[in-house]
C-alpha positions as MATLAB code, in Angstrom:
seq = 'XXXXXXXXXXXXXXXXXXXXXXXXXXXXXXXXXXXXXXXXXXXXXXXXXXXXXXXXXXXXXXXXXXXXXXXXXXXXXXXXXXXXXXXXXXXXXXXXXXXXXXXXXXXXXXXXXXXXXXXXXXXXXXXXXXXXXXXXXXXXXXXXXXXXXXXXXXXXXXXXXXXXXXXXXXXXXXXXXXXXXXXXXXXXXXXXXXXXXXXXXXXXXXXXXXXXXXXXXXXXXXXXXXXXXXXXXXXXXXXXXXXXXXXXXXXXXXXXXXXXXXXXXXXXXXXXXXXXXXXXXXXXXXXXXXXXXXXXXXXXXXXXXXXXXXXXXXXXXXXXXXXXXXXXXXXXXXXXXXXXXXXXXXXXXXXXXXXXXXXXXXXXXXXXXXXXXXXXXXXXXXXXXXXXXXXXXXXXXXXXXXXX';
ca = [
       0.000    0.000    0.000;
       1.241    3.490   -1.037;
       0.136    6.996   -0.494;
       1.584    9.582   -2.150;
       2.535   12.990   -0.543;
       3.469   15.222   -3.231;
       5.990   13.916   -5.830;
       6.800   11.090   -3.677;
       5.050    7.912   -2.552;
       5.630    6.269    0.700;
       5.342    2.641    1.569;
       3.211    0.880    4.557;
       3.617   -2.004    5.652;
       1.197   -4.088    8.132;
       1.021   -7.157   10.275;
       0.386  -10.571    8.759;
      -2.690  -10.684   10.660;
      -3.731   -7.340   10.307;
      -3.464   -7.617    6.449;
      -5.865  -11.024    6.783;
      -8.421   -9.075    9.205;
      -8.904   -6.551    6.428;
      -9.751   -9.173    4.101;
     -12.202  -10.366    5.942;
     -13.473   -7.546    6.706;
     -13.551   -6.216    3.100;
     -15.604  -10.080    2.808;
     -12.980  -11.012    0.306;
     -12.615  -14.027    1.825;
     -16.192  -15.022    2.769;
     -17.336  -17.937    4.834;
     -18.467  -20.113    0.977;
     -14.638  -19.525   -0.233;
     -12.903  -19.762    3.131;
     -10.448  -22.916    2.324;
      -8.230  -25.176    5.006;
      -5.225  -23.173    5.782;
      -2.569  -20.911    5.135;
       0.890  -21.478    3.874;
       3.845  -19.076    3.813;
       7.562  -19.636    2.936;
      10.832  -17.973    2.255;
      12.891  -18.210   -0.058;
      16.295  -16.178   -1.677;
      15.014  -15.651   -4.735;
      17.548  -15.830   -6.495;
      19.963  -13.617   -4.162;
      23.131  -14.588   -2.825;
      23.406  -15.290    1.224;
      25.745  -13.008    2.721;
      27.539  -16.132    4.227;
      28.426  -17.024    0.776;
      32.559  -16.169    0.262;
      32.228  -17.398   -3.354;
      29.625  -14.974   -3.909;
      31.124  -11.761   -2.775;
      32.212   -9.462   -5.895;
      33.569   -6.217   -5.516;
      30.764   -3.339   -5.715;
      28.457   -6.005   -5.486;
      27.636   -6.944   -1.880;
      24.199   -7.531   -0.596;
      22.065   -7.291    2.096;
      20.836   -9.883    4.211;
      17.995  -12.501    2.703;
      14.273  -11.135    3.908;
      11.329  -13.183    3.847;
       9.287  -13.132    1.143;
       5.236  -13.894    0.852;
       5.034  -16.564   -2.021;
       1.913  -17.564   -1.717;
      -1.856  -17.975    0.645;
      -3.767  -20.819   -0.691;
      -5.475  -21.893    2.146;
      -6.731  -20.286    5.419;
      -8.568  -21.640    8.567;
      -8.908  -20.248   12.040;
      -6.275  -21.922   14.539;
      -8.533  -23.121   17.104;
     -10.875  -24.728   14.327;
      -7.597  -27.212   14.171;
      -7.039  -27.328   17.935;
     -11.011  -28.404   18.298;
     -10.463  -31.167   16.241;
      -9.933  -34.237   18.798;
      -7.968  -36.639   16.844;
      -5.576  -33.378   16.158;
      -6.238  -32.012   19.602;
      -4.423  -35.520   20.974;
      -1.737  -35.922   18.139;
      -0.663  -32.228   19.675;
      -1.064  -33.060   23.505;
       1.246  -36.544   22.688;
       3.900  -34.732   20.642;
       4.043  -32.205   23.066;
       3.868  -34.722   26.712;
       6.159  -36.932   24.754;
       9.123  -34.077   23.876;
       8.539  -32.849   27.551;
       8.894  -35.817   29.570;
       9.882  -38.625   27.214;
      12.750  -36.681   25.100;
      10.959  -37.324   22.271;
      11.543  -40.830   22.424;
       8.542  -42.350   24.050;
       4.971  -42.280   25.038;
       3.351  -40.756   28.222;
       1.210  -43.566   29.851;
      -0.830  -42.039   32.557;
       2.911  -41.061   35.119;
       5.058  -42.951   33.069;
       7.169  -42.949   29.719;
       7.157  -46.129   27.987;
       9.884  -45.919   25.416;
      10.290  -46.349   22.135;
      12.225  -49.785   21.050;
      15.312  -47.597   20.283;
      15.528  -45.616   23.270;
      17.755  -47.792   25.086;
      21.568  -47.510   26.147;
      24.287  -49.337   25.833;
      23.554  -51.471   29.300;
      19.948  -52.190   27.955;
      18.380  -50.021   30.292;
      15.619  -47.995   28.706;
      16.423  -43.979   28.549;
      14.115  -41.881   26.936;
      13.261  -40.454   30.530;
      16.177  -38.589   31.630;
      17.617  -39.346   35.581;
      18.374  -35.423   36.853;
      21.181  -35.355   39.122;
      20.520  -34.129   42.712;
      21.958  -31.166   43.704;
      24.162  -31.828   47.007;
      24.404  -28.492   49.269;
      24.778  -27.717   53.030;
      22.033  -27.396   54.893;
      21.591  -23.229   55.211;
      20.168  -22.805   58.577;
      22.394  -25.566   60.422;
      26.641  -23.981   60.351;
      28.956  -26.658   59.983;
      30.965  -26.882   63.196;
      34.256  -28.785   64.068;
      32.535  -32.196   64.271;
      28.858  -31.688   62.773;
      28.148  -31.184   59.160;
      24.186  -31.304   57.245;
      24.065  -31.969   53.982;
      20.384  -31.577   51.650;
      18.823  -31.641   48.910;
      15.784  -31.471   46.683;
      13.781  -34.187   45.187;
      15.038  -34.515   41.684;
      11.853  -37.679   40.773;
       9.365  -35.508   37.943;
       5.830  -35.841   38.264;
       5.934  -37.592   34.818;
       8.380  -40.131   33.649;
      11.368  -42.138   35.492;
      10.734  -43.199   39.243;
      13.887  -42.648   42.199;
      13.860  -45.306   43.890;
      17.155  -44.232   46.216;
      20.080  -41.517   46.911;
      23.272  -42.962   47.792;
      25.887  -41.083   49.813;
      29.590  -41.250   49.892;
      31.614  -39.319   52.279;
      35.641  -39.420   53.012;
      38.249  -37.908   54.455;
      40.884  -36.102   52.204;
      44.398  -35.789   52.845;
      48.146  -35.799   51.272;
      48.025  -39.525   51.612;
      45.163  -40.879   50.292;
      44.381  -41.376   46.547;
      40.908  -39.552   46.136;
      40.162  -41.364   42.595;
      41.174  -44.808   44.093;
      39.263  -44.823   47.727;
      35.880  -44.071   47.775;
      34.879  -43.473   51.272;
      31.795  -44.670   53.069;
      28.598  -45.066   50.996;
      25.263  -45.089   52.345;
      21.794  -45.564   50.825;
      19.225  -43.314   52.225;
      16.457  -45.739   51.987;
      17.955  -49.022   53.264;
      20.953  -47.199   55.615;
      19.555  -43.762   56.994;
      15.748  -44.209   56.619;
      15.818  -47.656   58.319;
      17.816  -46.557   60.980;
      20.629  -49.229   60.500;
      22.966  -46.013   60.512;
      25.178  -45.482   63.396;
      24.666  -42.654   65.863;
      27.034  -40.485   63.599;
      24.570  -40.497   60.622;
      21.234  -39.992   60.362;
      18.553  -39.167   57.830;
      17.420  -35.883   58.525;
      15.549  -32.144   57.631;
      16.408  -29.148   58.759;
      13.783  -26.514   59.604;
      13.056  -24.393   56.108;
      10.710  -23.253   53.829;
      10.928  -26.287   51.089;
       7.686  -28.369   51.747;
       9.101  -31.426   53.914;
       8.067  -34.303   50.751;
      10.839  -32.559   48.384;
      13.462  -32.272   50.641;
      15.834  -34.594   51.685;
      18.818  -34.231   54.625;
      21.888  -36.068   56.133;
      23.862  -35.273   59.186;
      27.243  -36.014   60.074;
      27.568  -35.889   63.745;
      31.332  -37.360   63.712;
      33.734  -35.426   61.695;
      37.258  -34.759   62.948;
      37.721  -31.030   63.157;
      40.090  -29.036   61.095;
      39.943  -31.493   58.333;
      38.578  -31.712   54.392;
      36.038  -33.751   53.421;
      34.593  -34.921   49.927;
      30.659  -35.448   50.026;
      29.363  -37.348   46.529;
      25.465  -37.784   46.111;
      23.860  -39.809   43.030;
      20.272  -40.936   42.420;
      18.777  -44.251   41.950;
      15.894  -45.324   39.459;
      13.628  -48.069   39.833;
      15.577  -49.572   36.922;
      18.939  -49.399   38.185;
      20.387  -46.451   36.355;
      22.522  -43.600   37.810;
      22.042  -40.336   37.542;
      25.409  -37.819   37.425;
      27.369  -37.158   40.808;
      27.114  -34.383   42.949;
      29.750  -33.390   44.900;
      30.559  -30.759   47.692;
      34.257  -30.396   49.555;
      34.577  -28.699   52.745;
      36.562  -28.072   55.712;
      35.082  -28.794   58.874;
      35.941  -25.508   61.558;
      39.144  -25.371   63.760;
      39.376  -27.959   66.497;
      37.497  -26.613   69.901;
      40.307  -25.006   72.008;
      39.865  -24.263   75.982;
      41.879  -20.926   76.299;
      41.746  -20.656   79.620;
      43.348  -24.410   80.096;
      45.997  -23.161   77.656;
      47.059  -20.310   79.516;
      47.324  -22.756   82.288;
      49.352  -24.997   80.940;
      52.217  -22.027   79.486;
      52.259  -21.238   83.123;
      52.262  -24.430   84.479;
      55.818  -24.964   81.626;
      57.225  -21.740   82.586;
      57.341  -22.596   85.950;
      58.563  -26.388   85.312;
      61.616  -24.531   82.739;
      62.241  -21.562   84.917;
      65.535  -22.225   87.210;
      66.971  -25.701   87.896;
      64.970  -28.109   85.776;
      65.231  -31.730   87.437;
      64.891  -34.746   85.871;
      61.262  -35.168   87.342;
      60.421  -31.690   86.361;
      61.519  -32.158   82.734;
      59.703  -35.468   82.573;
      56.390  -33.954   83.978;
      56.322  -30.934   81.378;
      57.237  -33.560   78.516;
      54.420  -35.516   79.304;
      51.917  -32.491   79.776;
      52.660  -30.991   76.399;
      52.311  -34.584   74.771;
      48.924  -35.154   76.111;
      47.475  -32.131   74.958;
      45.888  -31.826   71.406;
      47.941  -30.289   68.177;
      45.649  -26.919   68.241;
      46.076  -27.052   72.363;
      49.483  -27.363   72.080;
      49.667  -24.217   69.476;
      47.672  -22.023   71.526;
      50.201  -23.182   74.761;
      52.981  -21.880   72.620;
      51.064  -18.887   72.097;
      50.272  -17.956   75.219;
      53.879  -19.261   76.492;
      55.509  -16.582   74.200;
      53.060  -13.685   74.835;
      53.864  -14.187   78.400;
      57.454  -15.365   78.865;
      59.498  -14.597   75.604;
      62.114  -12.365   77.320;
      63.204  -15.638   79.095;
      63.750  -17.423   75.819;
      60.427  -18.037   73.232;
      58.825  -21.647   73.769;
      60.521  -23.648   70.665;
      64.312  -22.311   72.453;
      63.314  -23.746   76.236;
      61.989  -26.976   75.553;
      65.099  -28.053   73.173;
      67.298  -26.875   76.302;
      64.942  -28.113   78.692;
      63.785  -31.418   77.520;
      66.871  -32.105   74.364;
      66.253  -32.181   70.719;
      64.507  -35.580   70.848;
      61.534  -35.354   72.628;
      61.793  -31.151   71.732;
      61.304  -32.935   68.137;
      58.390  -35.320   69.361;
      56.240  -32.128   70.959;
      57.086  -29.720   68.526;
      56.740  -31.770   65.304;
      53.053  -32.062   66.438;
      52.495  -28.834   65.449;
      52.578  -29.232   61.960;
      49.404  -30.929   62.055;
      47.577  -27.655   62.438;
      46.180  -26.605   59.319;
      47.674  -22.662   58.274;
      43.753  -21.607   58.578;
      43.723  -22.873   61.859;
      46.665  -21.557   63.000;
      45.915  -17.769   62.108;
      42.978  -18.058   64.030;
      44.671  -19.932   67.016;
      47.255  -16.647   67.135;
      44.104  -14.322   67.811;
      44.411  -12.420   71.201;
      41.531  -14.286   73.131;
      39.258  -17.623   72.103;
      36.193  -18.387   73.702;
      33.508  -21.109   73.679;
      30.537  -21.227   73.271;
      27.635  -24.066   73.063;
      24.831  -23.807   70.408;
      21.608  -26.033   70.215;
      20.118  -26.477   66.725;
      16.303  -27.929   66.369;
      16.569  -30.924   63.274;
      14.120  -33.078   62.332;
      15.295  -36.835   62.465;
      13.344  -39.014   60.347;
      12.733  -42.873   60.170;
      10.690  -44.606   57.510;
       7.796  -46.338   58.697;
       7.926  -49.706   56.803;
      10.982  -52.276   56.166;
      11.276  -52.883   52.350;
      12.348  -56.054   51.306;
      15.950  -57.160   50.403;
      16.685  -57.376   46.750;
      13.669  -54.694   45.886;
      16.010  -51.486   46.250;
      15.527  -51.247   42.125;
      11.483  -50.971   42.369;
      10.343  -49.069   45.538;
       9.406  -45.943   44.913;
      11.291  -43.531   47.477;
       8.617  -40.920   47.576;
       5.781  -43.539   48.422;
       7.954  -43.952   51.714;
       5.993  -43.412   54.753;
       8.818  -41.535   57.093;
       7.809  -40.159   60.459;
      10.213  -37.070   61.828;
      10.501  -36.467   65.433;
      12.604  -32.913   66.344;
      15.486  -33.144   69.062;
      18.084  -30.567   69.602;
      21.524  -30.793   68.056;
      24.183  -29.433   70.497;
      27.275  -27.627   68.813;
      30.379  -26.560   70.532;
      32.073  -23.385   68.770;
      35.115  -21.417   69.150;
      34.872  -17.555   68.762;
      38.154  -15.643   67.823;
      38.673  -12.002   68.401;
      41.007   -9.427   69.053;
      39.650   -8.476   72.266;
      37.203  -10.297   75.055;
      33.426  -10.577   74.555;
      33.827  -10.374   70.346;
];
């Protein structure tokens, strides 16, 4: 459509659907002629893609392709094909099918039943994918020196592949073990935490929140050795055996709990055993104090030893001329077992304690299932009863001066 405005003429352009409103309107296409659809394509006609190197001449580039309206030879109202039922189901198969199924199946009632090629390479039927859980610590329960709570959410759709179980690793990391080679403790939620055949270290949890209590799932580690790094893996279990991807979350548990006031002690109680004529009992006592203590004890005693009584000789100095380089060695090579985190925070001015008492929700499943059925119980059909009790945490608080 052009309108001219002087010696020039100016082009309008419309909307699709606005052009085919005003043929209705104008009852060019009446309700006797109206056919069974509409059909549009593009095409280059005859123009050369810009993506084309051979094409590209010299004075002689082009613009990008457009669209171009071949052709209308039929037209029908969309919803006259969505209230057609046999086209109405084709649509709401296709469509259940790609969303659940991949594509490769059939939606029967919660299920995907798939196709005869949708199987992998252990024979094990795939066209409905396994999500992996998402492992995470628990956000309203702190990890402490010895107590650690792990969740996370139900990954089981409401359409398509059943979980039948989560299994747990957990293990220790240091210099000396190969991580790739030992895999830790492993624990099935269902048959381990849920039945209760757990030890009094582990136990199936959830933590107080806002995720409604049937999609959330929780572990807690009651046992951990302080200052140390630990490697949690999570994967899920289908009813027919497959494995979903791991999940995995590393962490340090928090320093070892230190009693400051015992510390200070102790430097006094060595000072007093190294200061003057040190006898043979006197050497043996502070040798066997020092040894009995804890690493992180032992670094805050030399801490407290050297804010105190330096100008007599700093700790490492006395107890080589005190107790000789052997067991010097044996006490002070302990020391090195403190990680350098810890040991920044074990040089703050004052430490204090402090006890805190977290409400958790431990749960128990209601019903035994069967040995040898792990592959076809359906986790969330689990009745699981929770009972709260109060999870007591010991902390250390480091600061600069008392009462931080």
């Amino acid at each position: 459509e052009t309108t001219e405005l002087g010696n020039k003429k100016e082009l309008k352009s419309m909307p699709f659907i606005t052009y085919l409103s005003g043929l209705l309107t104008a009852q060019m296409l009446s309700e006797d002629h109206l056919i069974s659809g509409v059909e549009i394509h593009c095409e280059e006609k005859g123009r050369c893609p810009s993506t084309c190197h051979l094409c590209r001449r010299p004075g002689k580039e082009q613009l990008s392709p457009t669209p171009v309206l071949l052709e209308i030879n039929r037209v029908v109202p969309l919803y006259a094909l969505i209230q057609d039922n046999d086209t109405r189901e084709a649509f709401k198969g296709a469509l259940m099918s790609s969303y659940w199924c991949s594509g490769k199946g059939d939606v029967i009632e919660d299920w995907c039943r798939c196709d005869l090629n949708a199987f992998d390479e252990n024979g094990l039927p795939n066209c409905s994918p396994l999500p992996p859980p998402v492992l995470r610590l628990s956000p309203n329960v702190e990890p402490s020196s010895t107590v650690v709570s792990l969740e996370w959410l139900d990954v089981q759709p409401a359409i398509g592949t059943k979980v039948s179980d989560y299994v747990l690793q957990h293990k220790k990391v240091d210099e000396y073990t190969d991580t790739d080679l030992y895999t830790g403790e492993s624990l099935s939620f269902a048959d381990d935490l849920l039945s209760g055949l757990a030890t009094s270290c582990v136990a199936a949890g959830r933590s107080h929140g806002d995720v409604p209590e049937t999609s959330l799932y929780s572990v807690i580690f009651k046992c951990l050795e302080p200052d140390g790094l630990y490697k949690f893996t999570l994967y899920a279990v289908d009813t027919r055996g497959r494995h979903s991807e791991l999940s995995t979350v590393t962490l340090r548990t928090a320093c070892p709990l230190v009693d400051d006031s015992k510390a200070e002690e102790i430097a006094d109680k060595i000072y007093n055993l190294y200061n003057g004529y040190t006898s043979g009992k006197e050497q043996q006592t502070a040798y066997n104090t020092l040894m009995e203590v804890s690493a992180s004890m032992l670094f805050r005693v030399q801490h407290h030893y050297n804010s105190h009584y330096e100008k007599f000789g700093d700790f490492v100095w006395r107890s080589e001329d005190e107790l000789g380089p052997r067991k010097a060695h044996l006490i002070l090579r302990r020391l090195e077992k403190v990680s350098s985190h810890c040991s920044t925070l074990l040089r703050s001015a004052y430490i204090q304690s402090r006890t805190e008492t977290m409400p958790y929700l431990f749960c128990r499943s209601e019903e035994v299932r069967p040995p040898g059925m792990v592959w076809y119980s359906i986790l969330k059909d689990t009745k699981v009863t929770c009972e709260e009790k109060m999870v007591s945490m010991l902390r250390n608080t480091y600061g600069e001066s008392k009462g931080r």
